[in-house]
C-alpha positions in Angstrom: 0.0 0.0 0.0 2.9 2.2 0.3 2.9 3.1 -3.7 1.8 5.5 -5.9 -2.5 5.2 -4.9 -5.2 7.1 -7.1 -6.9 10.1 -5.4 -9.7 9.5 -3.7 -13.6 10.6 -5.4 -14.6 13.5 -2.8 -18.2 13.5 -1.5 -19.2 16.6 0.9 -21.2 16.0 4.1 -22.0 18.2 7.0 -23.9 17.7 10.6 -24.9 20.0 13.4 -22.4 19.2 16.1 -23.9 19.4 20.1 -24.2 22.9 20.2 -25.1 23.5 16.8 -22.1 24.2 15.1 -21.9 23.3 11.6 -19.1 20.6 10.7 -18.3 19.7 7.7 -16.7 16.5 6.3 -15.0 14.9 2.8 -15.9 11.4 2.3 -14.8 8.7 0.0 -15.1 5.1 -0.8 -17.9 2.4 -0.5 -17.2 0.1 2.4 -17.6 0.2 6.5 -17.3 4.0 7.7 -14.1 4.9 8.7 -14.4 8.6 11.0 -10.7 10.8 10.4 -10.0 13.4 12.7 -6.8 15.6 11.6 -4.2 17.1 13.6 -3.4 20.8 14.2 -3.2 22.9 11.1 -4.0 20.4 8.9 -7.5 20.5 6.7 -9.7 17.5 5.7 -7.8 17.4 2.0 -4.6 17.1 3.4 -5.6 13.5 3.9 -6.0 13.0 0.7 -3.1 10.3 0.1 -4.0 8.3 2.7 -7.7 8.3 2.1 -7.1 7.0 -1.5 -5.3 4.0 0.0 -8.1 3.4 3.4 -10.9 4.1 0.6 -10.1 0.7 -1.3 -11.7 -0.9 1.7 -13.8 2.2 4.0 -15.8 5.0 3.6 -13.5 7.2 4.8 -15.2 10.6 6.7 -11.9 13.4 7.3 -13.5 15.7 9.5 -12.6 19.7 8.4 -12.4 20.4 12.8 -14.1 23.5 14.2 -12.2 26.8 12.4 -11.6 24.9 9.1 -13.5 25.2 6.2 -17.3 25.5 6.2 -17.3 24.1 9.8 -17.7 26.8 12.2 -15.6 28.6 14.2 -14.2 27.1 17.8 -16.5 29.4 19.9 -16.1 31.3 23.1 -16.7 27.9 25.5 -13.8 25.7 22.6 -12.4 22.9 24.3 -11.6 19.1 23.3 -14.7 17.9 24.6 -16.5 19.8 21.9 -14.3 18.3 19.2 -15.1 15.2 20.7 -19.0 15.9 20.7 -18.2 16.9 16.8 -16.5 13.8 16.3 -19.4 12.0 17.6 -22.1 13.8 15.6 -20.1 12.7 12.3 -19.8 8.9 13.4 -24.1 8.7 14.1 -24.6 10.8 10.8 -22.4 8.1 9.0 -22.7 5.2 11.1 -19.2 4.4 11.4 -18.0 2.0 13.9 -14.1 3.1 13.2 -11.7 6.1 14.4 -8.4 7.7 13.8 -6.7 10.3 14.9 -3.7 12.6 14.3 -1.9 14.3 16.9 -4.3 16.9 18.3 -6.7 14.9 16.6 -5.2 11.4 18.1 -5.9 13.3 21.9 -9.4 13.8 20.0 -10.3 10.5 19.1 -9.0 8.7 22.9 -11.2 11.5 24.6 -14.2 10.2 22.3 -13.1 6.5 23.2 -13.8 7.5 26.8 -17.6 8.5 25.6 -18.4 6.4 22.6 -17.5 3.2 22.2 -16.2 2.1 18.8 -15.2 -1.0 17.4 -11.3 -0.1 16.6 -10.1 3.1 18.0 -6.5 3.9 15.6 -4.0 7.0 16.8 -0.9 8.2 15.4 1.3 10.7 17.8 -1.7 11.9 19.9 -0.8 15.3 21.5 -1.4 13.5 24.9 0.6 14.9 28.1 1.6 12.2 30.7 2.9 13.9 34.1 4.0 16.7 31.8 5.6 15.3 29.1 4.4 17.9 26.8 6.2 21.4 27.8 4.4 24.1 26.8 6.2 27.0 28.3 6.9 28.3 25.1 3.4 28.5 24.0 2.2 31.9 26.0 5.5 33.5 23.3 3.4 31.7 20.5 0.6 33.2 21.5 1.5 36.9 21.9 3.4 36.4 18.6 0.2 35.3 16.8 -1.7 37.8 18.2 0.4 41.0 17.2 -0.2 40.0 14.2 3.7 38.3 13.8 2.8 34.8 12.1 6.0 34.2 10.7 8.0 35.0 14.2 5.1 32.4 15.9 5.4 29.9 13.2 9.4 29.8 13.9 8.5 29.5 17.7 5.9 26.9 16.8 7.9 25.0 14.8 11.1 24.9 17.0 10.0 24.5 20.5 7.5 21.4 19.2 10.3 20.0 17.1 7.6 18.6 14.6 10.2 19.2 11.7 13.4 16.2 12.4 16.5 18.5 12.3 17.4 18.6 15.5 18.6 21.5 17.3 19.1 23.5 14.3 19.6 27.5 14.4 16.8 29.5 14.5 17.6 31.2 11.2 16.7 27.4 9.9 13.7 27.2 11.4 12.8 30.5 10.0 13.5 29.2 6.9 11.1 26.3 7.0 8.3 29.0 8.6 8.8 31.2 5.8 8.0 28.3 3.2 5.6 26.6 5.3 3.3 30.1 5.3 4.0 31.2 1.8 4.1 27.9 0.0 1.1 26.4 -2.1 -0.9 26.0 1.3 0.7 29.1 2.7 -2.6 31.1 3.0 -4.7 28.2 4.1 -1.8 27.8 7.2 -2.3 31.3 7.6 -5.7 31.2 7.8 -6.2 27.8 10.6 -3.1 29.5 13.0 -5.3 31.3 15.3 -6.6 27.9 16.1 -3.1 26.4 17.3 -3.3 28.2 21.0 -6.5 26.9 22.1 -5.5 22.9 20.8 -2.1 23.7 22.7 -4.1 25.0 25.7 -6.1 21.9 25.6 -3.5 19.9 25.6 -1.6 21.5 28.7 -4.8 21.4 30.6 -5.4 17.8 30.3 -1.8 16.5 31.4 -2.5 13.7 34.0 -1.4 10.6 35.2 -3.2 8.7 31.9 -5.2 7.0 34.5 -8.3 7.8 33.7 -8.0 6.5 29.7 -8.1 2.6 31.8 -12.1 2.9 31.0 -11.0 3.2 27.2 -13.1 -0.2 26.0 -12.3 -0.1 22.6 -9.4 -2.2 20.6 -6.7 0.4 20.8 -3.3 0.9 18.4 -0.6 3.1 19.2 0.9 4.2 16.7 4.2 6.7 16.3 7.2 7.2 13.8 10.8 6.6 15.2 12.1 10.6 13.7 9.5 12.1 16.3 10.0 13.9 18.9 10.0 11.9 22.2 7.6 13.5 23.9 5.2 12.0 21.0 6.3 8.8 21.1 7.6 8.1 25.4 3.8 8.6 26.6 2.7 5.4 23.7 4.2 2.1 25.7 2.5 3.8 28.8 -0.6 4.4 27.4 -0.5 1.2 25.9 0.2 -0.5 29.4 -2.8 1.8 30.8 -5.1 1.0 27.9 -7.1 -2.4 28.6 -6.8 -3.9 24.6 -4.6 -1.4 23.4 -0.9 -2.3 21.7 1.6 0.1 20.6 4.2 0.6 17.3 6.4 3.0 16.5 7.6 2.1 12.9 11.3 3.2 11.6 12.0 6.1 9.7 8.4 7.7 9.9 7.9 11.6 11.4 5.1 13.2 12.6 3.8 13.7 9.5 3.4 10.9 7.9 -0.2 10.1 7.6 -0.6 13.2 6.2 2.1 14.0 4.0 5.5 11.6 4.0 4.3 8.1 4.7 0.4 8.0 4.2 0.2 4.3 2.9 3.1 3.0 5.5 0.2 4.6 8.1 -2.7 3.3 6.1 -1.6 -0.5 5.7 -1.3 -0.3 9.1 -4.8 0.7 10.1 -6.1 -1.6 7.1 -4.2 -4.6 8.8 -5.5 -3.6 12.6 -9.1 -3.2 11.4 -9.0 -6.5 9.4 -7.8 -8.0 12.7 -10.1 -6.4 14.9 -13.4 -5.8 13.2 -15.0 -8.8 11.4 -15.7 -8.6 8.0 -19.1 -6.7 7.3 -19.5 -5.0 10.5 
């Protein structure tokens, strides 16, 4: 599954979330329903790869998350639990009995686990803070940066305090570099556009640190998933979530970053989820 894949036929869907926020979905493929929820930044298209490879055997739903798209905006009272009550409204509307999530959107779809029961529950790098794994000290600079109006100064703070990008502890200068591309490249103004949704997601993910206790009354078959050119503090809290999860297992796969699903390894990631969902779900439901 890890070749050249044909792009996916788009259908458009949309469903009043809990509160009545409009979210809006792309779907593909003819099979059992298959819910995708997308990490920060990222927009229901850039899924696209690995939708054409999951869509040979789903009906794959990428979600366009609250500030993205036609779905509305995060509101005043935003927190995960809303994405989670979004999530939900698309899995009834579709009747899908399958999840995955990507980093925000991986701390997404284990919050939903804790309310919904599906039959296979799939994450990759969920932005999930164990005893404070996750240090966001730097994100109150983010934030001011963003909201002067400086998005190239915040996406170089984003982008080298998360160490999303694999180069290390490179200069800033680099990392400015990669911001500058990143905001003025062929997605540059859509980047733009989803950036004032970053500090609430990063807030989000601050406020729920714990002990990862509390995801032991996650019922669902669970798979870890994380890429071995991550940043630790993606990939150290797996194996311990894994051990706290009742049916979960966990695999961090060589030579993968934090973006593959999305963009560097989409069918690596999606012959992965094919193979636990063949393995977990029988055939037909």
């Amino acid at each position: 599954m890890g070749g050249k894949n044909a792009k996916p036929q788009w259908r458009t869907g949309q469903v009043a979330s809990g509160d009545g926020t409009n979210i809006s979905f792309l779907s593909a493929g003819d099979g059992p329903g298959l819910v995708v929820i997308p990490g920060n930044n990222r927009r229901a298209h850039h899924y696209e790869a690995m939708t054409g490879h999951l869509s040979r055997e789903f009906t794959v739903h990428v979600i366009d998350r609250r500030g993205r798209g036609a779905s509305g905006p995060q509101g005043s009272d935003y927190s995960v639990e809303r994405e989670v009550d979004d999530a939900i409204a698309v899995i009834e509307q579709t009747r899908s009995e399958r999840v995955f999530g990507h980093s925000y959107g991986g701390l997404v779809a284990l919050r939903l686990g804790l309310r919904h029961r599906v039959a296979a529950l799939a994450v990759y790098e969920p932005a999930v803070s164990i005893r404070g794994s996750f240090d966001g000290s730097w994100v109150p600079t983010f934030t001011r940066l963003l909201n002067d109006g400086k998005p190239l100064a915040a996406m170089t703070t984003f982008m080298k305090h998360s160490r999303l990008v694999p180069i290390g502890n490179a200069p800033v200068i680099v990392f400015r570099g990669l911001a500058f591309m990143l905001l003025h490249g062929s997605d540059g103004a859509e980047t733009r556009a989803m950036m004032h949704t970053t500090p609430a997601e990063l807030q989000e993910s601050i406020r729920s640190d714990s002990d990862g206790a509390h995801y032991s009354q996650l019922s669902s078959p669970t798979l870890l998933l994380g890429g071995s050119r991550s940043p630790s503090y993606l990939t150290e809290v797996l194996p311990q979530l894994a051990d706290i999860i009742p049916n979960a297992r966990h695999e961090i796969i060589d030579g993968l970053d934090h973006n593959a699903p999305d963009l560097n390894a989409p069918g690596v990631v999606a012959e992965r989820i094919t193979t636990f969902l063949a393995d977990t779900v029988p055939a037909g439901e």
